[in-house]
C-alpha positions as CSV (number, residue, x, y, z in Angstrom):
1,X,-6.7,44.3,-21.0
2,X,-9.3,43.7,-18.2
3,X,-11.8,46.8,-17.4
4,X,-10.7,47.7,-13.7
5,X,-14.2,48.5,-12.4
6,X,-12.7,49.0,-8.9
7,X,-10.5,51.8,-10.3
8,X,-13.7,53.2,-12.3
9,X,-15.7,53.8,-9.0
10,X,-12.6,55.6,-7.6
11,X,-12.3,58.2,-9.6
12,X,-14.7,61.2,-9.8
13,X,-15.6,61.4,-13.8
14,X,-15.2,64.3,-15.7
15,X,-18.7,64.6,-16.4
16,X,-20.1,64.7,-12.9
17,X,-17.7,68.0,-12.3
18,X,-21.1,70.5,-13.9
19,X,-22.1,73.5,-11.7
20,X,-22.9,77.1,-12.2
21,X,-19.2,78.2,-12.7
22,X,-18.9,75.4,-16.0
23,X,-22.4,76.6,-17.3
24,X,-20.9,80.2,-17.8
25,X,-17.6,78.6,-18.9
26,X,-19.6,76.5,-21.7
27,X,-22.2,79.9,-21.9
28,X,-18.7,82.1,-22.8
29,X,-17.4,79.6,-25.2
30,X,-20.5,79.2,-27.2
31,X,-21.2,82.6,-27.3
32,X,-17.5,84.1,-28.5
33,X,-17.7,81.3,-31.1
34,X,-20.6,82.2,-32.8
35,X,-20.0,86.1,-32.2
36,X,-16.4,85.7,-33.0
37,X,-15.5,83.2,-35.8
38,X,-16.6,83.5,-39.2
39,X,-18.9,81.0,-41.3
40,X,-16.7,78.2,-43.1
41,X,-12.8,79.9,-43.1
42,X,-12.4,79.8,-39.3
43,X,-8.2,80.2,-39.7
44,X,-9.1,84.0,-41.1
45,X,-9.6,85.0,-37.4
46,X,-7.6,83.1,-35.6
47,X,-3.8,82.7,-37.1
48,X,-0.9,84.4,-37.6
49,X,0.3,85.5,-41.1
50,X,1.1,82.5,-43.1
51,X,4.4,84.1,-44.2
52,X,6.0,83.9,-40.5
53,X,6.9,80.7,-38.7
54,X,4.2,80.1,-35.7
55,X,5.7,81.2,-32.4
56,X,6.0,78.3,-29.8
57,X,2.5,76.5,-29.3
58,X,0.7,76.8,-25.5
59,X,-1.4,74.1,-24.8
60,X,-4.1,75.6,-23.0
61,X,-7.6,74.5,-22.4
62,X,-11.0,76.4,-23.0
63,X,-13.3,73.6,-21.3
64,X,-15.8,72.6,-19.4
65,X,-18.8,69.7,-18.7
66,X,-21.6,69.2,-20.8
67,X,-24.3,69.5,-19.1
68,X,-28.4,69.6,-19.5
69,X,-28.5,73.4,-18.5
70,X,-26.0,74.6,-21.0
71,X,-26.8,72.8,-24.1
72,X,-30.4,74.1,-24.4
73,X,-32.0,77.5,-25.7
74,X,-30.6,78.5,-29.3
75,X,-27.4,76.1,-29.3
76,X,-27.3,74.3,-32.4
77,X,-28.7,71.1,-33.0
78,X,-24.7,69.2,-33.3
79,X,-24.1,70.9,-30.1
80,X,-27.4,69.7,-28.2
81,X,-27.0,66.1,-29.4
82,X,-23.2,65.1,-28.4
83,X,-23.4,61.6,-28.0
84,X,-23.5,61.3,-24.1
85,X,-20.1,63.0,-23.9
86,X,-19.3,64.2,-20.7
87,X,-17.2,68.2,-21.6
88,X,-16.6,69.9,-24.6
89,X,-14.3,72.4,-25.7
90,X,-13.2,75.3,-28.1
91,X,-9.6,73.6,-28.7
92,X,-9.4,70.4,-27.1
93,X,-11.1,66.7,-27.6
94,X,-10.4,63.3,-26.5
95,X,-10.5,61.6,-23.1
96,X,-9.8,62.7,-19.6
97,X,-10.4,61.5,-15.9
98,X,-10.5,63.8,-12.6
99,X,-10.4,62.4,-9.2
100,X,-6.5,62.1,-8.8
101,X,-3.5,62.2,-7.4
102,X,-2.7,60.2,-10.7
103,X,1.0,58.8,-10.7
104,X,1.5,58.2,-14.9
105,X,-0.3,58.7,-17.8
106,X,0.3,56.8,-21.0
107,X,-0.6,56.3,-24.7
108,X,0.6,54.9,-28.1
109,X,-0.4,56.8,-31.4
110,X,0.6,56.6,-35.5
111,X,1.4,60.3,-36.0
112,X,-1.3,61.7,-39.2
113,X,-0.3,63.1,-42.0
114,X,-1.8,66.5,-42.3
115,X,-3.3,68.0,-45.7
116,X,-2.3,71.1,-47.1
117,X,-4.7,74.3,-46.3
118,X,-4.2,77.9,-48.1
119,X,-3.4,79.3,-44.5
120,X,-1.5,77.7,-41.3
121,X,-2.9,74.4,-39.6
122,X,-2.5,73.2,-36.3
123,X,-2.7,69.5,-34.3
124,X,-0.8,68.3,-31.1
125,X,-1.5,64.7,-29.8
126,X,-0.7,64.5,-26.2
127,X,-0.5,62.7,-22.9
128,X,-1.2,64.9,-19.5
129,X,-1.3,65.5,-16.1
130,X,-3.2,68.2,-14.4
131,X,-4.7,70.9,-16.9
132,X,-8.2,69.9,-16.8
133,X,-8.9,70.8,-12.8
134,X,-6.2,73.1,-12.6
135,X,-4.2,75.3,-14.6
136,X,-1.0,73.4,-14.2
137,X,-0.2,71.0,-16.7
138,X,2.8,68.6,-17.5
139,X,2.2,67.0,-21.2
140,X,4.3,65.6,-24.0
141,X,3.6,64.4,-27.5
142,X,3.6,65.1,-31.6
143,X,2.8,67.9,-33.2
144,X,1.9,68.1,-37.4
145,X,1.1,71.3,-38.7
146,X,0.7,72.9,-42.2
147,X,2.1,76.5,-42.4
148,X,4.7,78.3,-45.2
149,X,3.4,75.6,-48.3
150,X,4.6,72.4,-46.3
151,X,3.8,70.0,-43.5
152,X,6.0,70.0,-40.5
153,X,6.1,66.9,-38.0
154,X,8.0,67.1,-33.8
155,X,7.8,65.6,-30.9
156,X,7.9,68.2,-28.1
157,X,7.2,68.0,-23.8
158,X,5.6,71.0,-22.1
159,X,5.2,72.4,-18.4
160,X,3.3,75.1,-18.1
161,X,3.8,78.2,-17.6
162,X,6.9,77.6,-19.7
163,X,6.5,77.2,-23.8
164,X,6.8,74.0,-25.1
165,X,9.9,72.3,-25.6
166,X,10.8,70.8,-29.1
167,X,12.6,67.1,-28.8
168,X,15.0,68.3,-31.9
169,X,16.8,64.5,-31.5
170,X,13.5,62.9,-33.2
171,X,13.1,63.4,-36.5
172,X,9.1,62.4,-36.7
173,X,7.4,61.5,-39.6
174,X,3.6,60.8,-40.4
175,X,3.1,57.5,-39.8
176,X,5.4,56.8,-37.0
177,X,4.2,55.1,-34.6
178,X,5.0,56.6,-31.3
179,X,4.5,55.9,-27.3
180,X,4.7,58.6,-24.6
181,X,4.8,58.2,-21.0
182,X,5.1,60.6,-18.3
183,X,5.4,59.1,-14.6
184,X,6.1,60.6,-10.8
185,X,9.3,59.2,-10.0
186,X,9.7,60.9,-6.5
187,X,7.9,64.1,-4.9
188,X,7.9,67.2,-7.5
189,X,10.2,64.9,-10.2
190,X,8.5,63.7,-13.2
191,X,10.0,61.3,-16.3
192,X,8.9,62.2,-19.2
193,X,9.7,59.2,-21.8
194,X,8.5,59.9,-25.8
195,X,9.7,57.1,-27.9
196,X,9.5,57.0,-32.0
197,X,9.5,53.0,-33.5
198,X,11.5,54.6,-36.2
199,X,13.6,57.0,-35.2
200,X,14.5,56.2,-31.5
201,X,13.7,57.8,-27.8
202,X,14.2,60.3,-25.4
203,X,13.7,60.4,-21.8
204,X,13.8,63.4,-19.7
205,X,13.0,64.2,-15.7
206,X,11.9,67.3,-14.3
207,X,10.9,69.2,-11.3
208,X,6.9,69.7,-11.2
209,X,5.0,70.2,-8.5
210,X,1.2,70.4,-9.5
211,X,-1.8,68.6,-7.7
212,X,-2.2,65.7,-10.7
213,X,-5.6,65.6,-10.1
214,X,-6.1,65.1,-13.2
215,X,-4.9,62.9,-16.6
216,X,-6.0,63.4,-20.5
217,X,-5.9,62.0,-24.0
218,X,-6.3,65.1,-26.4
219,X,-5.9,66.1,-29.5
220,X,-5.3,70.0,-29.6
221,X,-5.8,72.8,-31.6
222,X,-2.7,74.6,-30.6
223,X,-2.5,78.4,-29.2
224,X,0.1,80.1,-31.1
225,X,0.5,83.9,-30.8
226,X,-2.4,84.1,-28.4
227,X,-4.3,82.5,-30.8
228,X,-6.5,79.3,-31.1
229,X,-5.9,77.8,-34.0
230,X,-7.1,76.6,-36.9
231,X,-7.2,72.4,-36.3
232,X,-4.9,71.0,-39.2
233,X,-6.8,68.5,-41.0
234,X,-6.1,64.6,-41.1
235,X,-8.0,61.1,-41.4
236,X,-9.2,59.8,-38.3
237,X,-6.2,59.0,-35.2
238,X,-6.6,56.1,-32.7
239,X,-5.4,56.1,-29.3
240,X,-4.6,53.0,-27.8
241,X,-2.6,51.5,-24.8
242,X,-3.3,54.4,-22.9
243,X,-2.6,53.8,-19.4
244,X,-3.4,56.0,-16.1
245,X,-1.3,54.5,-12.7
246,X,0.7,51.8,-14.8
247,X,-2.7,50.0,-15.4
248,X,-6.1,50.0,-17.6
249,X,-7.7,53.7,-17.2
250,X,-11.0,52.1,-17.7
251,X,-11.9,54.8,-20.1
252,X,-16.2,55.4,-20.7
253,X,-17.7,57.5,-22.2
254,X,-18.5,60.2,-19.5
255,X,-14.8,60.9,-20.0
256,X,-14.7,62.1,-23.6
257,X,-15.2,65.5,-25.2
258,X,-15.5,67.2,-28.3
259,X,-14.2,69.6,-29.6
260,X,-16.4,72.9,-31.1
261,X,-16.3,75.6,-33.0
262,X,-19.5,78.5,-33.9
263,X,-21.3,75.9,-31.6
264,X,-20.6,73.1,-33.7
265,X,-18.9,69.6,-33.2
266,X,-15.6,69.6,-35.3
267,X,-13.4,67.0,-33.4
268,X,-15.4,64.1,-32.1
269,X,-14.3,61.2,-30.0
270,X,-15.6,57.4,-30.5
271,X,-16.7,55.4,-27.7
272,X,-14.0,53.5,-26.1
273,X,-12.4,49.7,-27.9
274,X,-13.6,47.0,-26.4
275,X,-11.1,47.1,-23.7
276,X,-11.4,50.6,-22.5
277,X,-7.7,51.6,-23.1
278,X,-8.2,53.3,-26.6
279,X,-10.4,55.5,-28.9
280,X,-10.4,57.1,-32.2
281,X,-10.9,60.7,-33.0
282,X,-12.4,62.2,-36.2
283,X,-13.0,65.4,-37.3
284,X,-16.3,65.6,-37.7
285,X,-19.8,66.2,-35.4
286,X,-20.6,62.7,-35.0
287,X,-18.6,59.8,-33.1
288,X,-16.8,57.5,-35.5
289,X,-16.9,53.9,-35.2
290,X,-14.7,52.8,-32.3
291,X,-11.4,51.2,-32.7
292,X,-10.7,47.8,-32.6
293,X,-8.5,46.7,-28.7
């Protein structure tokens, strides 16, 4: 696909949004990490007991812009240095635009298989509207987690405030290859469409009435029992075909984030393929290689 620059000089990037309110935000999350977490075995302080099921996931944001002002003083080095992204956050990394009304939001995936860890792990890919700007949010996607001595895989669809909805008529498994789209289909009704190559689709529409200012391409560390949680590890995921409005989002780099924890890059986004619709995501504190379109 062709670059739309036209559509990249109408929106308002995410990385232009700094102020004083996103320096305190970015101030806060840097400072409860490395006050809060402890050195190398971050699920010991923020899961639930390994012997009960999770409770359903929230996808909620701790975010904000990267900015000059807030990546100095004693913030450590992988924190100073990230790679001309343009936000970071405590549980969320990937892409995501500002500047709506946005209409759709799109993006293909191959779900990851996760590796086993001695307590409960957490991932959710997704595809959003709103929840960047605004604490509204209407996402869908696939979750793989590691908790009770074995990986489980879902597709699911969330509006906040409500808990997340579990698409029980997928059976998902790592390594499906999977497409979600979520579009306006009249004022306040959404279709939400999530469709597995293997294992079929499933379309629903529903009533949501928030300002879709804004639309994201993130990989979350789930919050489960009021929790974040710990992110569940796999080999590097690629985005691609992501759309915004039915067309190319014209993704750059301004648009990504990473994700940290103790003030240290965990999650990290490439630069977008050659044809700004995709991007890979790795966890680790430097950018891997970017996909190929």
């Amino acid at each position: 696909m062709q670059h739309d620059r036209s559509d990249s000089r109408r929106r308002r990037r995410v990385g232009a949004q700094a102020g004083g309110a996103a320096a305190l935000a970015v101030a806060a999350i840097l400072a409860s990490g490395v006050a809060g977490l402890p050195s190398g075995r971050l699920i010991a302080a923020t899961l639930p007991p390994a012997a009960a099921a999770p409770s359903p996931a929230t996808h909620l944001p701790a975010l904000a812009p990267v900015t000059a002002s807030t990546l100095g003083g004693s913030t450590p080095a992988a924190a100073r240095n990230p790679g001309g992204l343009g936000w970071y956050s405590s549980n969320w990394a990937g892409y995501a635009v500002a500047g709506g009304p946005y209409s759709s939001v799109g993006a293909q995936w191959t779900v990851p298989a996760v590796r086993a860890s001695y307590r409960g792990s957490f991932s959710a890919l997704w595809v959003g509207i709103d929840g960047f700007t605004s604490s509204a949010l209407i996402q869908a996607g696939t979750e793989a987690d590691y908790f009770n001595g074995a990986a489980h895989y879902s597709a699911w669809w969330e509006i906040l405030p409500a808990p997340a909805v579990t698409i029980r008529t997928l059976s998902v498994r790592p390594g499906d290859r999977m497409s979600v789209t979520i579009t306006r289909v009249s004022s306040g009704r959404w279709r939400i469409v999530v469709k597995d190559a293997r294992s079929g689709s499933y379309a629903t529409t529903r009533a949501y009435t928030g300002s879709a200012s804004s639309a994201e391409w993130i990989e979350e560390a789930p919050i489960v029992s009021g929790r974040t949680t710990l992110l569940a590890a796999h080999s590097t995921i690629v985005f691609d075909h992501a759309s915004l409005d039915g067309g190319n989002p014209g993704l750059v780099s301004l648009d990504a984030g990473a994700m940290i924890r103790r003030g240290f890059l965990v999650d990290t986004p490439s630069a977008p393929d050659a044809d700004a619709d995709g991007f890979a995501l790795a966890e680790q504190a430097t950018s891997p290689p970017r996909p190929r379109s």
